[in-house]
mmCIF file of the C-alpha atoms, coordinates in Angstrom:
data_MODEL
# 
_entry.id   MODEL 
# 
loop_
_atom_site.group_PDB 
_atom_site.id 
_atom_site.type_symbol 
_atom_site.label_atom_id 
_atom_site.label_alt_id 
_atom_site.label_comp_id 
_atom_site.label_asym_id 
_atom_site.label_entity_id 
_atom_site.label_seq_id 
_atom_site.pdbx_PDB_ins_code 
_atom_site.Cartn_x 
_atom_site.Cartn_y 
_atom_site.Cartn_z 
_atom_site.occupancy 
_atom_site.B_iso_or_equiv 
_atom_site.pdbx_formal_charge 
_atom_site.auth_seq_id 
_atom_site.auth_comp_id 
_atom_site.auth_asym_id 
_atom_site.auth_atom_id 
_atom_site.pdbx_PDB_model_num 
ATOM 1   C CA . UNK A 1 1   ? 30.028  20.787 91.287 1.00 0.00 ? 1   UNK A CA 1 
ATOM 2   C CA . UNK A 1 2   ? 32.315  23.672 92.094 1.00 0.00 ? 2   UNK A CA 1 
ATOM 3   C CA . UNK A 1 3   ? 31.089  27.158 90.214 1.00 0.00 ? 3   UNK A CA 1 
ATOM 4   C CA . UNK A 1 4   ? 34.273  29.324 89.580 1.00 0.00 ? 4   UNK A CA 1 
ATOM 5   C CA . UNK A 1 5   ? 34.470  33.058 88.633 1.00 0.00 ? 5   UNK A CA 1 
ATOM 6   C CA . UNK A 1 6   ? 33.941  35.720 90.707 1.00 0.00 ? 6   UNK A CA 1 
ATOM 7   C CA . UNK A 1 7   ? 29.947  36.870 91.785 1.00 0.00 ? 7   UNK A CA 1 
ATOM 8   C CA . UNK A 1 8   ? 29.787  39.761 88.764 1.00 0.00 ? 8   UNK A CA 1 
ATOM 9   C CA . UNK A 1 9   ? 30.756  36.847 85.976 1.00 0.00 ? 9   UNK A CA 1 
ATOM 10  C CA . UNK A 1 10  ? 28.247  34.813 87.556 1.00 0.00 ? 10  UNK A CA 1 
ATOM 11  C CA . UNK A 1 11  ? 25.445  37.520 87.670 1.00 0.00 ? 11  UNK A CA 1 
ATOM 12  C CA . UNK A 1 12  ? 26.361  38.995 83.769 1.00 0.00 ? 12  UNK A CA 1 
ATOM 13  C CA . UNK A 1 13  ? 25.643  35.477 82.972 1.00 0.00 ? 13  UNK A CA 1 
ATOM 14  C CA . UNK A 1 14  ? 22.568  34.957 84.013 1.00 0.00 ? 14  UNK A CA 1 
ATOM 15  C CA . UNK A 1 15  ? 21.249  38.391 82.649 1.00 0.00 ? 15  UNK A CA 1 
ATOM 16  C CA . UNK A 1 16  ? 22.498  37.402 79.347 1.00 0.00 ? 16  UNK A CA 1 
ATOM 17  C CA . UNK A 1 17  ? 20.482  33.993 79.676 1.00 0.00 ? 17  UNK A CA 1 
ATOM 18  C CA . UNK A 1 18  ? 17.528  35.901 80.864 1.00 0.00 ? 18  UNK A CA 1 
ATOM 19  C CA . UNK A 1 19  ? 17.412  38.483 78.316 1.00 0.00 ? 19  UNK A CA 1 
ATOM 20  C CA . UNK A 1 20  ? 17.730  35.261 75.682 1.00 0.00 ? 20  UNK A CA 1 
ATOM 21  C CA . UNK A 1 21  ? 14.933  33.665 77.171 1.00 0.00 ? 21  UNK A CA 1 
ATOM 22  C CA . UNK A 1 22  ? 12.159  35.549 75.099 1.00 0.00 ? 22  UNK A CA 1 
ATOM 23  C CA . UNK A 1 23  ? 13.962  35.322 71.872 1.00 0.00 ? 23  UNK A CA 1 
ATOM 24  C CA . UNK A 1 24  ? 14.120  31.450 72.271 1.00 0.00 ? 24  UNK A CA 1 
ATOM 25  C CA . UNK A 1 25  ? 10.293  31.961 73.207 1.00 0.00 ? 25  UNK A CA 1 
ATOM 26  C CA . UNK A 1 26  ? 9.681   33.883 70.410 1.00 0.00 ? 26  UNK A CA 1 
ATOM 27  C CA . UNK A 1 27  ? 11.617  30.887 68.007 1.00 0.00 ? 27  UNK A CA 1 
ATOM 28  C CA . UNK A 1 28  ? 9.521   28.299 68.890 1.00 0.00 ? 28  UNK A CA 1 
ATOM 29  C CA . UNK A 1 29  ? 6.663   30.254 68.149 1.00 0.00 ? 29  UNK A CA 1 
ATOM 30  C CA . UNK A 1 30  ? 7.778   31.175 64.806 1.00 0.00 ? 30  UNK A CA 1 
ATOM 31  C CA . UNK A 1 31  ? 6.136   29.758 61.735 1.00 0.00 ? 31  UNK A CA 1 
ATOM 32  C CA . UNK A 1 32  ? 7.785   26.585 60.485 1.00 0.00 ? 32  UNK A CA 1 
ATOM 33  C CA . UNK A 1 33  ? 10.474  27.147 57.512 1.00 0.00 ? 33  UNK A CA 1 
ATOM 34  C CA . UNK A 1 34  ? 9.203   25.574 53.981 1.00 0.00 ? 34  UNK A CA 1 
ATOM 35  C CA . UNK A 1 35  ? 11.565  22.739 54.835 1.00 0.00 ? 35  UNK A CA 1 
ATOM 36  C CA . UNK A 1 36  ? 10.231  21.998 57.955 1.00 0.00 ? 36  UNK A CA 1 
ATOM 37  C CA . UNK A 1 37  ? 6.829   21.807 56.648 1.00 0.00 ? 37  UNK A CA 1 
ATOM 38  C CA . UNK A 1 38  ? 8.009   19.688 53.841 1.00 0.00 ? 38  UNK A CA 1 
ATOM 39  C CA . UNK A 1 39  ? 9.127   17.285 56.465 1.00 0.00 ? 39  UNK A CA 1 
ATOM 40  C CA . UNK A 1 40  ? 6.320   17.036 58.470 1.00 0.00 ? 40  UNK A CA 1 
ATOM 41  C CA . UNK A 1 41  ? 4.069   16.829 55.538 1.00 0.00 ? 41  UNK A CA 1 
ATOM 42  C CA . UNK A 1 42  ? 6.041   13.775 54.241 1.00 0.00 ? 42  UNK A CA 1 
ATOM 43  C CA . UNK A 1 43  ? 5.640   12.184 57.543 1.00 0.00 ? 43  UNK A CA 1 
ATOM 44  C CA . UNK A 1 44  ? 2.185   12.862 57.800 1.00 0.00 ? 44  UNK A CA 1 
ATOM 45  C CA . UNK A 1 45  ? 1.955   11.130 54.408 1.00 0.00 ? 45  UNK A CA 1 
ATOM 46  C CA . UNK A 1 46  ? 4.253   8.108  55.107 1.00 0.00 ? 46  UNK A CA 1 
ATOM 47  C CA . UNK A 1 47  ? 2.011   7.759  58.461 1.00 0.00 ? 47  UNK A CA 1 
ATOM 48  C CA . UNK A 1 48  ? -1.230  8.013  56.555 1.00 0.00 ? 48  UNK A CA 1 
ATOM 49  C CA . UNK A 1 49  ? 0.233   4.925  54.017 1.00 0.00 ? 49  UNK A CA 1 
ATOM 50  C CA . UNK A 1 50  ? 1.344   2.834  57.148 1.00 0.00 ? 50  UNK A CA 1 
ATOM 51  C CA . UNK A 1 51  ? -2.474  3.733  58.642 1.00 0.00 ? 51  UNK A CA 1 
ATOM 52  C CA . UNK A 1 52  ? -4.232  2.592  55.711 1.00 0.00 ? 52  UNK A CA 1 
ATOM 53  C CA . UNK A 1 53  ? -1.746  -0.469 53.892 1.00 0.00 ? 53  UNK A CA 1 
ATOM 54  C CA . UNK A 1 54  ? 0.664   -1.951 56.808 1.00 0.00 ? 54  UNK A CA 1 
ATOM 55  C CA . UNK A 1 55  ? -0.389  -4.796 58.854 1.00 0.00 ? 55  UNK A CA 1 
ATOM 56  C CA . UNK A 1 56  ? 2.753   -5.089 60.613 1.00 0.00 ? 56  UNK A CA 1 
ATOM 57  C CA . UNK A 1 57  ? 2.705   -8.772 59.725 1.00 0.00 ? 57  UNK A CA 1 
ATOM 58  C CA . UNK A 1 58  ? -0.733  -8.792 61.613 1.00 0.00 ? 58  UNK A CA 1 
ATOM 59  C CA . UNK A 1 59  ? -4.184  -9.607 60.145 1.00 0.00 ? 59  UNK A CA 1 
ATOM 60  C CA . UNK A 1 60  ? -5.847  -6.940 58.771 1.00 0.00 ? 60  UNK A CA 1 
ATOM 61  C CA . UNK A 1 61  ? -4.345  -2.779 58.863 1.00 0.00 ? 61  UNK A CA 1 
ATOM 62  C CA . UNK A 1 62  ? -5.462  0.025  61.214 1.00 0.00 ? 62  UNK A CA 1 
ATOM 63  C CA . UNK A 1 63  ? -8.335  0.445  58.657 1.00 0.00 ? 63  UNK A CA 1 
ATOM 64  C CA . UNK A 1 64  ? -9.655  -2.451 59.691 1.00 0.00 ? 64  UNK A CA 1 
ATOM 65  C CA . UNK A 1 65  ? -11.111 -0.498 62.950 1.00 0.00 ? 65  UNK A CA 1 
ATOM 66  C CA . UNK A 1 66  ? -10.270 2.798  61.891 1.00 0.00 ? 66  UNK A CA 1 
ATOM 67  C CA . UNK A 1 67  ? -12.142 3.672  59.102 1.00 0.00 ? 67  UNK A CA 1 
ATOM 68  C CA . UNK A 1 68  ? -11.368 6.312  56.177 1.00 0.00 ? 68  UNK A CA 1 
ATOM 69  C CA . UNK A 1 69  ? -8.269  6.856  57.740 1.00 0.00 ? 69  UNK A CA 1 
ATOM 70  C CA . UNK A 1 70  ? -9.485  6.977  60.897 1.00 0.00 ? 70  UNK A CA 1 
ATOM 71  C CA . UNK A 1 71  ? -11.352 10.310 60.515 1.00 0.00 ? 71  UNK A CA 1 
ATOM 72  C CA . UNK A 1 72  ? -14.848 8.049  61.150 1.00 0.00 ? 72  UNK A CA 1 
ATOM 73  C CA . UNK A 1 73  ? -16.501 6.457  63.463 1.00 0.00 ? 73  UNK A CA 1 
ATOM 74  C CA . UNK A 1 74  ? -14.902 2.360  63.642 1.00 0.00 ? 74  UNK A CA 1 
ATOM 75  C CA . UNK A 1 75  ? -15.789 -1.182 64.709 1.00 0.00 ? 75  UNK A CA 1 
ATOM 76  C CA . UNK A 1 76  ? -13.494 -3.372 66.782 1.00 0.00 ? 76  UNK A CA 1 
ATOM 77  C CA . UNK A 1 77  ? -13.695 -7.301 65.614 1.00 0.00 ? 77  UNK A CA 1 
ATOM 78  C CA . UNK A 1 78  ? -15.997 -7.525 68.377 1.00 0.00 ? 78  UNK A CA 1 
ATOM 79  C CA . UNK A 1 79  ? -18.628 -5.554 66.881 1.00 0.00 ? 79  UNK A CA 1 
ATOM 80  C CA . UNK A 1 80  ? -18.189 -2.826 69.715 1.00 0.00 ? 80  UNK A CA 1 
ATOM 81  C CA . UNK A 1 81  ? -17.959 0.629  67.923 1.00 0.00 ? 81  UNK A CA 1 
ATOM 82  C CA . UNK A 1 82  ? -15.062 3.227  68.507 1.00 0.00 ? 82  UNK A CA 1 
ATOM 83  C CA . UNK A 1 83  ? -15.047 6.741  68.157 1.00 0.00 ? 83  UNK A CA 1 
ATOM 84  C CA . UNK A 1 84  ? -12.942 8.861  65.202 1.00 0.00 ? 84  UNK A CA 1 
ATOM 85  C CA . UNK A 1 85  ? -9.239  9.240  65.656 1.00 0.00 ? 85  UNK A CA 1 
ATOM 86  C CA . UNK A 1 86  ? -10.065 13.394 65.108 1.00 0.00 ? 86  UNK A CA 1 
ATOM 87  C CA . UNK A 1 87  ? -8.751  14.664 67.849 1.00 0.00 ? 87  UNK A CA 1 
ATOM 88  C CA . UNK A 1 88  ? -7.188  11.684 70.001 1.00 0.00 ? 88  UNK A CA 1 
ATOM 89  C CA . UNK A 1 89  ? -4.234  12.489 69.788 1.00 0.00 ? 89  UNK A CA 1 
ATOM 90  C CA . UNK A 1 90  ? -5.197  15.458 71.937 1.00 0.00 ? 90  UNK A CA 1 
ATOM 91  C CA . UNK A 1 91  ? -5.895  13.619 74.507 1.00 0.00 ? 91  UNK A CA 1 
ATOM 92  C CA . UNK A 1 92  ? -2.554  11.414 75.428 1.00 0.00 ? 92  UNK A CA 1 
ATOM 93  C CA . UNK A 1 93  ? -0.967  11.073 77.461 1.00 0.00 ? 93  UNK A CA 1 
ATOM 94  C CA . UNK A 1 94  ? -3.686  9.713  79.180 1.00 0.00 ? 94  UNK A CA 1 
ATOM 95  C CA . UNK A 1 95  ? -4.336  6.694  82.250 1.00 0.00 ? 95  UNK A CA 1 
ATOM 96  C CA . UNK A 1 96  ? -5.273  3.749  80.683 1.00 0.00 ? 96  UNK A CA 1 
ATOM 97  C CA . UNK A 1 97  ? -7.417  1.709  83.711 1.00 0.00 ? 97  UNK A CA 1 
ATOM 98  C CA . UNK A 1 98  ? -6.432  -1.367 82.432 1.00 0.00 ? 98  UNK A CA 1 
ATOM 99  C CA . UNK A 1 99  ? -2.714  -0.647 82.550 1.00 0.00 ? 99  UNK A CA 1 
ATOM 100 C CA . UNK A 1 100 ? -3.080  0.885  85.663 1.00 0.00 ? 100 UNK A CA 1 
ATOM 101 C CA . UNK A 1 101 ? -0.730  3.278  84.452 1.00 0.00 ? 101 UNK A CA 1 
ATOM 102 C CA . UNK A 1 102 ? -0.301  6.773  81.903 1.00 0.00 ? 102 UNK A CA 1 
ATOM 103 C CA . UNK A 1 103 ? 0.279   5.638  78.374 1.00 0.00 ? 103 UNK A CA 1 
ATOM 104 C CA . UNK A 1 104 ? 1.777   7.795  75.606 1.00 0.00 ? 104 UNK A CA 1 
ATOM 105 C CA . UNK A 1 105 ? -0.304  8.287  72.207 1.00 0.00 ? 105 UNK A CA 1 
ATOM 106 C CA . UNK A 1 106 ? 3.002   5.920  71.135 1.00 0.00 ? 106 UNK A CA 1 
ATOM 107 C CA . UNK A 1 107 ? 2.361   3.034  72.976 1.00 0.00 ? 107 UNK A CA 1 
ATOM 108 C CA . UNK A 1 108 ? -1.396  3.488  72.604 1.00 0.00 ? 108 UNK A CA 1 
ATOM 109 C CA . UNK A 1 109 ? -0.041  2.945  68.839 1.00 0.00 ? 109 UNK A CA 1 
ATOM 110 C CA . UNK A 1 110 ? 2.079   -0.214 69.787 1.00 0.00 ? 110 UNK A CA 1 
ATOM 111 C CA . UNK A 1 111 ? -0.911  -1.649 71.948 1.00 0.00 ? 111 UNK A CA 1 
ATOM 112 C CA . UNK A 1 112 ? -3.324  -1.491 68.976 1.00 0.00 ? 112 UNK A CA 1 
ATOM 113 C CA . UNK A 1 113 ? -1.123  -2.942 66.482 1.00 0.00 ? 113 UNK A CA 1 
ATOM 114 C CA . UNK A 1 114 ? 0.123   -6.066 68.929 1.00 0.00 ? 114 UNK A CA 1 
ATOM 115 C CA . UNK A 1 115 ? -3.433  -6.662 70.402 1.00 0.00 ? 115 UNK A CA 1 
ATOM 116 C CA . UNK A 1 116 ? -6.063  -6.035 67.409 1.00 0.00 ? 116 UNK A CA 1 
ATOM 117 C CA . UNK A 1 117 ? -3.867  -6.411 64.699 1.00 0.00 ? 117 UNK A CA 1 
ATOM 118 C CA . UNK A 1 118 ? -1.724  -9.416 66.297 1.00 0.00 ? 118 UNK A CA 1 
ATOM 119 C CA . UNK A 1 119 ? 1.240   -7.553 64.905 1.00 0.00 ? 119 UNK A CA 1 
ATOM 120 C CA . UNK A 1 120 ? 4.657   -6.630 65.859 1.00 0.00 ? 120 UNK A CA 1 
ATOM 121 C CA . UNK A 1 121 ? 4.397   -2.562 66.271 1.00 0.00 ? 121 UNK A CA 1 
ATOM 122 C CA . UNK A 1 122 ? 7.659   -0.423 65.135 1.00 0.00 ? 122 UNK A CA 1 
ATOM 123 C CA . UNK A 1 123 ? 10.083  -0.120 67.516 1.00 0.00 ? 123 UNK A CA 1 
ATOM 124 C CA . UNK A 1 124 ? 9.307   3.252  69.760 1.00 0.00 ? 124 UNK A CA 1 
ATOM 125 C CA . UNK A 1 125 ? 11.070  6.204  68.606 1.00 0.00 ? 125 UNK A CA 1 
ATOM 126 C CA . UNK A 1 126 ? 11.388  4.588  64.850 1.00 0.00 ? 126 UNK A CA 1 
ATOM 127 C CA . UNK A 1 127 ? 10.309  6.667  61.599 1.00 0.00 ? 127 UNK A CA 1 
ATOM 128 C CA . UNK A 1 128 ? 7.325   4.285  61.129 1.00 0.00 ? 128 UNK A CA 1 
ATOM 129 C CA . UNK A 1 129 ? 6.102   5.245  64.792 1.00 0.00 ? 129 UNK A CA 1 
ATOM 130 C CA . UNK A 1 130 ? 7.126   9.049  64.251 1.00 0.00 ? 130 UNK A CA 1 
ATOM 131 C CA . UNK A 1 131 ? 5.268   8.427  61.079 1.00 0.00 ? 131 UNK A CA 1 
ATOM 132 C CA . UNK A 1 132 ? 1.772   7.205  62.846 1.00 0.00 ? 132 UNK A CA 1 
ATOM 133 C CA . UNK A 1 133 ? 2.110   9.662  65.750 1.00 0.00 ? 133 UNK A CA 1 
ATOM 134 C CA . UNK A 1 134 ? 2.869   12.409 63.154 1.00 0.00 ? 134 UNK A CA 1 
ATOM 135 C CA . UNK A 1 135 ? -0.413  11.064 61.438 1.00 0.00 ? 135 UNK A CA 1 
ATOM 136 C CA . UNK A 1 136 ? -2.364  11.276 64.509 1.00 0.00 ? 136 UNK A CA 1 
ATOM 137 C CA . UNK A 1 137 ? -1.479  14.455 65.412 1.00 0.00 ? 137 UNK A CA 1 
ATOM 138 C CA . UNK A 1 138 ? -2.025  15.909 62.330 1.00 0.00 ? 138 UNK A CA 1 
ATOM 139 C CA . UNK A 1 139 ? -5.778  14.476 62.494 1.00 0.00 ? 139 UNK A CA 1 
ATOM 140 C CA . UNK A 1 140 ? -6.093  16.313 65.975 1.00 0.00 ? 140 UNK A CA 1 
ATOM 141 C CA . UNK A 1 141 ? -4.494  19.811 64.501 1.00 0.00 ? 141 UNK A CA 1 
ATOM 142 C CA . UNK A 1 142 ? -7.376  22.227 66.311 1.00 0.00 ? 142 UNK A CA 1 
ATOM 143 C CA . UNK A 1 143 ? -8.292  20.136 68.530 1.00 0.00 ? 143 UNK A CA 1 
ATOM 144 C CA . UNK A 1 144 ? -8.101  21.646 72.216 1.00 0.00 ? 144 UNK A CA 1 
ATOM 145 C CA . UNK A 1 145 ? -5.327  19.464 74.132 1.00 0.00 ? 145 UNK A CA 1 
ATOM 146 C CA . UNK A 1 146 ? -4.812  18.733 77.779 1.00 0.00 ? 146 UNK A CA 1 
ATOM 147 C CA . UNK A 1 147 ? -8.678  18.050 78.537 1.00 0.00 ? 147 UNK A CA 1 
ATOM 148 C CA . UNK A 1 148 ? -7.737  14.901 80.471 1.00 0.00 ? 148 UNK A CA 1 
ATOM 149 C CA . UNK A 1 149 ? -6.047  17.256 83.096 1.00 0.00 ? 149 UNK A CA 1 
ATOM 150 C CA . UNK A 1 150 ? -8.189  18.105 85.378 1.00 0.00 ? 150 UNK A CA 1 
# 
């Protein structure tokens, strides 16, 4: 790619972009507007109905493992207990040994619902997945992130 202009254009450009930077830094830290929270609040809701009534055509609903909406302590079919979802999504993405790969708290989601529930999980990216993830996170709000980085 061929840059045109002469070296002064070039360099008034980039101070403009740096002097922007901490403004945009400064945005993202910003509280959320009333409609953002709205939204996210409705998600967290729609996630926390999908949690606790949607079996994805599966047997059984994330409650079936998850219990009070995940915020306790759970039981796999098996009878092997699982820990609270407070805080998990904190810790993706994570390695997942039998994958032999990193996973994403989103297909952590899919994996559950297609293996223990026997369902078909939302497609990735979909408002019912934004929906659980949103869910998720919102149980981990607090919760310190990036302790699987070592």
């Amino acid at each position: 790619m061929m840059m045109r202009g002469n070296g002064s254009e070039w360099r008034a450009a980039l101070m403009v972009a740096a002097l922007a930077m901490p403004f945009a830094a400064r945005a993202a830290d910003a509280p959320p507007s009333q409609a953002a929270q709205a939204a996210l609040q409705q998600a967290v809701q729609k996630g926390a109905d999908l949690f606790a009534h949607e079996s994805f055509g599966g047997a059984g609903t994330c409650e079936t493992c998850h219990l009070n909406g995940g915020r306790d302590r759970g039981k796999l079919p098996n009878g092997k207990e699982i820990p609270s979802l407070v805080g998990a999504a904190a810790s993706y993405p994570r390695y997942n040994p039998r994958a032999q790969s990193v996973v994403t708290l989103s297909q952590r989601i899919s994996g559950c619902i297609r293996n223990a529930l026997k369902g078909t999980p939302p497609p990735l990216g979909s408002p019912d997945m934004v929906a659980l993830e949103t869910y998720l996170t919102y149980l981990s709000k607090g919760t310190v992130m990036g302790r699987q980085f070592q």
